[in-house]
C-alpha positions in Angstrom: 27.0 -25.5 29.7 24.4 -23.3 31.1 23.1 -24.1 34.8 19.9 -26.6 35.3 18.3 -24.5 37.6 17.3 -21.2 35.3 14.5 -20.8 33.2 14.5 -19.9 29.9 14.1 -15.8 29.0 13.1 -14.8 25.8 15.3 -12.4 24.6 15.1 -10.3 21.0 17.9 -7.7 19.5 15.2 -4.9 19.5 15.7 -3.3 16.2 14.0 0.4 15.3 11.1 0.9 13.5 12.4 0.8 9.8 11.0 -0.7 6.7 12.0 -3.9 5.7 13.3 -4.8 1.9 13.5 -8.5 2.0 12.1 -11.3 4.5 14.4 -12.7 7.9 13.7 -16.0 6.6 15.6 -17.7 4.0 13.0 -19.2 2.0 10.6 -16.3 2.0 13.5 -14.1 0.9 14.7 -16.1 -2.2 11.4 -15.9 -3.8 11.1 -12.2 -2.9 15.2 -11.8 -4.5 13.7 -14.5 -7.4 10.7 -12.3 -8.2 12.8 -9.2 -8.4 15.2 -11.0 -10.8 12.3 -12.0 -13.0 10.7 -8.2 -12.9 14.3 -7.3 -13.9 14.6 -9.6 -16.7 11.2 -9.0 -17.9 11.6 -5.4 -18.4 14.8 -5.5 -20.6 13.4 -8.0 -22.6 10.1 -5.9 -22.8 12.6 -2.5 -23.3 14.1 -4.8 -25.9 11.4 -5.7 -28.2 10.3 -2.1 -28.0 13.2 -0.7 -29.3 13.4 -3.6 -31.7 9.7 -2.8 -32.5 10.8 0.6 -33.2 12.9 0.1 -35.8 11.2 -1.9 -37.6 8.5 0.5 -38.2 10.8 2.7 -39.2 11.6 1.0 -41.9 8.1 2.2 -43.4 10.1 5.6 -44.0 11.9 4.4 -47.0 8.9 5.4 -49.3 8.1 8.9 -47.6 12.1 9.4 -48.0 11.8 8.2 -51.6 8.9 10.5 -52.4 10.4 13.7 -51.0 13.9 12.8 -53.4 11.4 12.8 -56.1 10.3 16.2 -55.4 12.7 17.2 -55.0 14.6 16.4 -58.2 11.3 17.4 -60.2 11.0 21.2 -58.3 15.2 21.3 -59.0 14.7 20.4 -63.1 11.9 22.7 -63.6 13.3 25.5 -61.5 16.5 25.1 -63.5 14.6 25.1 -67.0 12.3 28.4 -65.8 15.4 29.7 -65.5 16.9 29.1 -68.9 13.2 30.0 -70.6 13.6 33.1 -68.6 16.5 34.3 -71.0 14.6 33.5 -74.1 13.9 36.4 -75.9 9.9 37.2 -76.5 8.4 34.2 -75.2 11.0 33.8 -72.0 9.3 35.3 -68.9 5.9 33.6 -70.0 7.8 29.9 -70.9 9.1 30.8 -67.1 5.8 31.1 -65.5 4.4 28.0 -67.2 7.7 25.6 -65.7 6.9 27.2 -62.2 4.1 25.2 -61.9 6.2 22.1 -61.8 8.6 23.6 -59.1 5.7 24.1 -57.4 4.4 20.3 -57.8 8.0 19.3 -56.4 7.7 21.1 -53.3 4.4 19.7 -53.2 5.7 16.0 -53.3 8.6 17.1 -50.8 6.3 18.1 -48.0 4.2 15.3 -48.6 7.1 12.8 -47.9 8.2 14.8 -45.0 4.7 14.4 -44.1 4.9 10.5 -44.3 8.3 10.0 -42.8 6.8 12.0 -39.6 3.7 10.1 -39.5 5.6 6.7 -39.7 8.1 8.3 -36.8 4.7 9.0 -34.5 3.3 5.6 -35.3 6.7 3.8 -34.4 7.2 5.8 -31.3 3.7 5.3 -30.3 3.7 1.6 -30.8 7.2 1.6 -28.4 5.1 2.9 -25.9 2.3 1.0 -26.1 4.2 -2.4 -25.9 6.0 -0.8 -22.8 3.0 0.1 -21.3 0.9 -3.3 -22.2 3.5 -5.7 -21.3 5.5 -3.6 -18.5 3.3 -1.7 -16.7 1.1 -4.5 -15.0 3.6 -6.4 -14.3 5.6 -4.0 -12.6 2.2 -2.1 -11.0 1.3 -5.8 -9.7 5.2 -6.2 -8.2 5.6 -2.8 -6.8 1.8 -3.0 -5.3 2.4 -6.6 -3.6 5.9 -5.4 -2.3 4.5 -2.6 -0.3 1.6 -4.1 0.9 4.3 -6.9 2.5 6.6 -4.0 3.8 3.9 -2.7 5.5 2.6 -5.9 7.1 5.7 -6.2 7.8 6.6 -3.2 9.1 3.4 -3.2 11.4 4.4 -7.0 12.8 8.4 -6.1 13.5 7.1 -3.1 15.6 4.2 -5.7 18.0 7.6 -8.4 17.9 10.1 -6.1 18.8 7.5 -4.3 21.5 7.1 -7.6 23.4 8.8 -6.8 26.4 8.2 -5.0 29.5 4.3 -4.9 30.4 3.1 -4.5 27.3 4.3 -7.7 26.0 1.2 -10.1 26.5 -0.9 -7.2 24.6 1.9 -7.5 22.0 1.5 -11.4 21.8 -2.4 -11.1 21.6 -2.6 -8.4 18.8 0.0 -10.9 16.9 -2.5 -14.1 17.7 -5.2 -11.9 16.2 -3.5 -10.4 12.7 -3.0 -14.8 12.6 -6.8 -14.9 13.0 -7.5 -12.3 11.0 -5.2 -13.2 7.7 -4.6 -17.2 8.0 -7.4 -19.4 6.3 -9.4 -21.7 8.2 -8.5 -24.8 7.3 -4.1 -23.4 7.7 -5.7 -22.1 11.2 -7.1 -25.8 12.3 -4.3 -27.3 11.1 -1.5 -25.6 12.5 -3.3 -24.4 16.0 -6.2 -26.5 16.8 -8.4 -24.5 19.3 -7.0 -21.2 17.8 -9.7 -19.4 18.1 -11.0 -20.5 21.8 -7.6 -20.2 23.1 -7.2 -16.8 21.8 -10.4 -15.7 23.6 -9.4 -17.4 26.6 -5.7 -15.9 26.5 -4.3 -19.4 26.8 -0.4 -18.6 26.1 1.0 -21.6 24.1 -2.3 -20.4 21.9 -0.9 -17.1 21.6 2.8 -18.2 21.5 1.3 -20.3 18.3 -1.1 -18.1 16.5 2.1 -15.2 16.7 4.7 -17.3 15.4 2.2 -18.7 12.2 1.7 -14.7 11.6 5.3 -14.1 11.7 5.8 -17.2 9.5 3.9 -15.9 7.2 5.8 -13.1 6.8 8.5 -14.3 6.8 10.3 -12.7 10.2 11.8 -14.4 12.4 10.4 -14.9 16.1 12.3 -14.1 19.4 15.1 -16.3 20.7 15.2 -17.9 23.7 18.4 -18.1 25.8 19.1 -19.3 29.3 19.6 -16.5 31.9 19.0 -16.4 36.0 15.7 -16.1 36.1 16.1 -13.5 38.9 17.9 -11.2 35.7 16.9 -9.4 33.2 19.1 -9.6 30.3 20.2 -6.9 29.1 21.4 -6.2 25.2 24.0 -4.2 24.9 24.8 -2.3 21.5 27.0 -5.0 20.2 24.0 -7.3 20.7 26.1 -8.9 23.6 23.4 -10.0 26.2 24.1 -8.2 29.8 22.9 -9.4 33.7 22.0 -5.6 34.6 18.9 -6.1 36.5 17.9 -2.3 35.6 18.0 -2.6 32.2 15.7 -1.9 30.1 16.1 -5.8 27.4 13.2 -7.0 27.6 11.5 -10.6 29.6 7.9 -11.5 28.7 5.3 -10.7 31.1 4.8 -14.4 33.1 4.8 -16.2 36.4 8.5 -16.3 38.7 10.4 -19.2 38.7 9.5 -22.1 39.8 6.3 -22.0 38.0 5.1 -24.1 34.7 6.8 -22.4 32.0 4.4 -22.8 29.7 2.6 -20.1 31.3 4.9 -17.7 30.2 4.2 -16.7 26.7 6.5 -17.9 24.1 7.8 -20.7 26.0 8.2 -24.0 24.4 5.7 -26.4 26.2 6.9 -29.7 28.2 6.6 -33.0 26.1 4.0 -35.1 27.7 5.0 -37.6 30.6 5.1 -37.3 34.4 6.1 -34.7 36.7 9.9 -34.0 36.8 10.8 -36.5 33.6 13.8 -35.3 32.1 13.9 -33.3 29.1 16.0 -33.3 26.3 
């Protein structure tokens, strides 16, 4: 059991600046891991009518295929019977010359099947694509886009939680209050921090401590933790995360009053319940 008489430090694993994947929280995170599921499943049912699509259209070949067999069958018969005329005396080489005109008719109906079965190849690969990009595209564009935006935010809000510590902690805590301010709607504002706005200009801390919390909230990080040390040491985190008593270390305590004063001066701190000087707490 810790001691009665220490205060409690805030104290956070400070991580490097790195860019987060998923949300610290476990509710924000399952919807991020459920909306990458559903993009997943989306696009191999979308890959799979496509391809589906594909072949089907191809189907539309059959005729060209059929046409080009034709011409070629009619260019083979007359070809074979210019051939035979050609031996005939008197009359062969002109018999010939007449029958190449219908050798030439069948090459005419082979490249125009060949014609056909390319175009119906171009239009079923073009309509592949064009699902794909219709049904795929914006849904994936609208994914990727909102991900990003959150890994930034994100990003941008780990760095001001893991920087509160040392002096520059309140400043920390402030810019946090304000990106609440700025992003939060009104009505979520009033509800959740009544004041917000007066107590952020007047630097009231359980204002702050409030506003920074709703903007990691809405994030979906976590805030810091608060453990019981000597208030006369700094705890110190080691690289195993183990918290140290090294009063030159560098861990991090919040900017506030010493001991002995109200706690909820010092930012982050949860406030005292209501009631009378020195009531106990739970």
């Amino acid at each position: 059991m810790p001691p009665h008489d220490v205060d409690p430090v805030p104290v956070l694993r400070p991580t490097r600046a790195r860019w987060p994947v998923y949300a610290e929280r476990p509710r924000r995170r399952a919807r991020q891991f459920l909306a990458d599921v559903a993009v997943l499943t989306w696009a191999a049912v979308v890959v799979s009518a496509a391809v589906l699509l594909y072949d089907a259209v191809l189907t539309l070949q059959e005729p060209g295929r059929r046409l080009g067999g034709a011409g070629e069958t009619v260019r083979d018969t007359f070809g074979s019977a210019a051939d035979t005329a050609a031996g005939l005396p008197f009359v062969g080489d002109d018999l010939a010359r007449a029958l190449s005109t219908g050798t030439r008719a069948g090459d005419s109906l082979v490249e125009a099947g060949q014609q056909e079965v390319a175009a119906v190849q171009s239009l079923a690969t073009g309509l592949a694509w064009l699902l794909v990009v219709l049904a795929l595209v914006p849904v994936a564009v609208l994914w990727l886009s909102l991900r990003v935006r959150w890994m930034l935010a994100a990003r941008a809000v780990l760095a001001l939680r893991d920087g509160l510590r040392g002096d520059a902690g309140a400043g920390d805590a402030d810019l946090l209050a304000l990106r609440a301010l700025a992003h939060g709607s009104p009505r979520r504002l009033a509800r959740a921090v009544p004041g917000a706005a007066g107590g952020w200009r007047r630097g009231d801390p359980r204002v702050l401590a409030s506003l920074a919390d709703l903007e990691l909230a809405r994030l979906g990080l976590r805030g810091p933790t608060f453990v019981h040390a000597p208030a006369s040491v700094t705890p110190a985190v080691g690289g195993d995360g183990a918290v140290g008593e090294d009063p030159d270390s560098t861990a991090w305590r919040r900017p506030g009053p010493a001991s002995g004063t109200d706690p909820d001066e010092r930012w982050g701190d949860t406030p005292r319940p209501p009631g009378p000087p020195g009531s106990p707490t739970s």
